[in-house]
C-alpha positions as a Python dict, from the first residue, in 0.01 Angstrom:
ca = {
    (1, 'X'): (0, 0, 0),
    (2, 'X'): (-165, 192, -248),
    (3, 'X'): (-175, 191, -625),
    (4, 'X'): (-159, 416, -910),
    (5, 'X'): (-367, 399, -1151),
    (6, 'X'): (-263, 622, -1540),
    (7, 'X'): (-392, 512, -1896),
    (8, 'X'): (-128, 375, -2113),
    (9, 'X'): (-105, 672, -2318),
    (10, 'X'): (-39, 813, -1981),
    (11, 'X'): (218, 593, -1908),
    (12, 'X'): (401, 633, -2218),
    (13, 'X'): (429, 970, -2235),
    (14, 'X'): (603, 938, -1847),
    (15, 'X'): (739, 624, -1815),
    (16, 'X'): (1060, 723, -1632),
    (17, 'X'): (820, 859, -1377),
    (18, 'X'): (578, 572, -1364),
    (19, 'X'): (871, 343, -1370),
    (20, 'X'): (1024, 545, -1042),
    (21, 'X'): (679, 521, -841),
    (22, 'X'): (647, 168, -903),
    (23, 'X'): (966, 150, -658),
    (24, 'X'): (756, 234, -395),
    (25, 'X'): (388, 108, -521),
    (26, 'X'): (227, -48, -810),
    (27, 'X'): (107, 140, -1085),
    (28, 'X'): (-190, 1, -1266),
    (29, 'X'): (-181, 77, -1624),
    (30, 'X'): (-543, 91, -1780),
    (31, 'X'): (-620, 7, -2188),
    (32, 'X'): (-1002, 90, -2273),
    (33, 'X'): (-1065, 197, -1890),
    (34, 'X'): (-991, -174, -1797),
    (35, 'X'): (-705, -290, -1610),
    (36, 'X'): (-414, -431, -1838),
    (37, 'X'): (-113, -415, -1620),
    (38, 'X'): (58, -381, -1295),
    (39, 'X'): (413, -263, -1261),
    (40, 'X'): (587, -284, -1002),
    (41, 'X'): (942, -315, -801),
    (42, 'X'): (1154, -677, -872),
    (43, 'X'): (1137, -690, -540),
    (44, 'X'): (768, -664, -450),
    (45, 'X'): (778, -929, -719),
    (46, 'X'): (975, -1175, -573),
    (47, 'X'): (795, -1124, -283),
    (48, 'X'): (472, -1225, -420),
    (49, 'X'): (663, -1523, -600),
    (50, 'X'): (779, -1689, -299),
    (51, 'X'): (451, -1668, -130),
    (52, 'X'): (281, -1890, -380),
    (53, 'X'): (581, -2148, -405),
    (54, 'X'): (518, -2457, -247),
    (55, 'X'): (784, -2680, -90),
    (56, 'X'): (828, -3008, 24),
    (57, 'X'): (1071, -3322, 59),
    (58, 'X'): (1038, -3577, -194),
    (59, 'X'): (989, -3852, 69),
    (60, 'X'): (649, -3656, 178),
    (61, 'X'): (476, -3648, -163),
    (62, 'X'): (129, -3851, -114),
    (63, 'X'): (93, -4158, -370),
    (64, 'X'): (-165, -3998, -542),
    (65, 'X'): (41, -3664, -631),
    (66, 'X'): (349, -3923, -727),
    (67, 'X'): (124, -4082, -951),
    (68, 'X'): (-8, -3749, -1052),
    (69, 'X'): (316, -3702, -1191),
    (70, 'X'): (423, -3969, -1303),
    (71, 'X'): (128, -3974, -1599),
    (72, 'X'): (158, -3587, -1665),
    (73, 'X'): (209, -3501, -2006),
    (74, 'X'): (324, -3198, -2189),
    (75, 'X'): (119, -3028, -2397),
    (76, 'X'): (237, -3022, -2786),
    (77, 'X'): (300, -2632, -2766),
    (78, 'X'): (609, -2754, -2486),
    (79, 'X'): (801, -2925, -2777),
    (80, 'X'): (908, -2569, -2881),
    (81, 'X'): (1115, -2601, -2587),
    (82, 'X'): (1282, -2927, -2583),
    (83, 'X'): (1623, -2793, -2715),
    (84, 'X'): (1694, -2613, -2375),
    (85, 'X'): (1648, -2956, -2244),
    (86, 'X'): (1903, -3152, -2417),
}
């Protein structure tokens, strides 16, 4: 699979285009002649979500990971988010 690669000004002034190729391939949008983004399909996405997600049954986890766990703590910046917890 290829990719496309257009400036943002590029991609601003044709987004509807840009946004139609990324169907079909990514489309690398450059800021300064670096990479800055990638668009591409939901689904391409949630393709390359579920390759990186890790599953396993609780009963497997090592004692070390469990432990692991059990002393994680949030960082401070998480409290922001408490309210969706409660």
């Amino acid at each position: 699979m290829g990719t496309i690669r257009v400036t943002a000004t590029e991609f601003q002034n044709a987004i509807g285009m840009f946004s139609d190729k990324a169907l079909r391939e990514p489309v690398t949008i450059t800021k300064q002649g670096r990479d800055n983004l990638v668009l591409l399909s939901a689904e391409e996405f949630m393709l390359l979500k579920r390759r990186y997600r890790k599953v396993g049954l609780a009963e497997e986890i090592s004692e070390e990971m469990l432990a692991a766990v059990l002393s994680a703590k949030a960082p401070d910046a998480a409290k922001a988010f408490d309210h969706e917890v409660k």
